[in-house]
C-alpha positions, 0 to 999 in steps of 0.5 A: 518485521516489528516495529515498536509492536507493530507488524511491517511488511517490506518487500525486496527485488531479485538482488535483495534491495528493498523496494520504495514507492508503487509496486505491482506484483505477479497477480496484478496487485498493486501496493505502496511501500513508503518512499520517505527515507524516515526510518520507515522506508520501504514499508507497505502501506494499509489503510487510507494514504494520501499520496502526492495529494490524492487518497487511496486506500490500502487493504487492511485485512490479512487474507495475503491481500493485505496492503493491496490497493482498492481499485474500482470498487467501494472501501469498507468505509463507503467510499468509491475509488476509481479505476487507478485506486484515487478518491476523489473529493 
């Protein structure tokens, strides 16, 4: 979906409501979609997201992984996230 010239994804369970919030697909990945009814509910995040005061960062690169949380591993940017995806400062 665009938005102001910016491509969005959003995604819907099986009876077509968008979904909000942590959600894990099939494969075990794990994304964000914008809990905040501010006319961007339900949009999935990319990139660096603090969420209830942590940090966690969202692939950017559209490879059909995008939006998925980094877990357990270094962000382009050299930071190391923990096994649930959180930096911590």
């Amino acid at each position: 979906m665009a938005y102001q010239n910016t491509v969005e994804w959003y995604h819907f369970d099986e009876r077509g409501y968008m979904q909000t919030g942590w959600f894990t697909d099939a494969a075990g990945r794990t994304y964000y979609l914008h809990a905040v009814s501010d006319g961007r509910q339900g949009y999935m995040y990319t990139s660096w997201h603090q969420i209830d005061g942590i940090w966690y960062y969202f692939r950017e690169v559209q490879d059909g992984t995008e939006g998925a949380l980094y877990k357990n591993t270094y962000t382009p940017d050299g930071y190391w996230v923990d096994e649930k995806g959180m930096w911590k400062t």
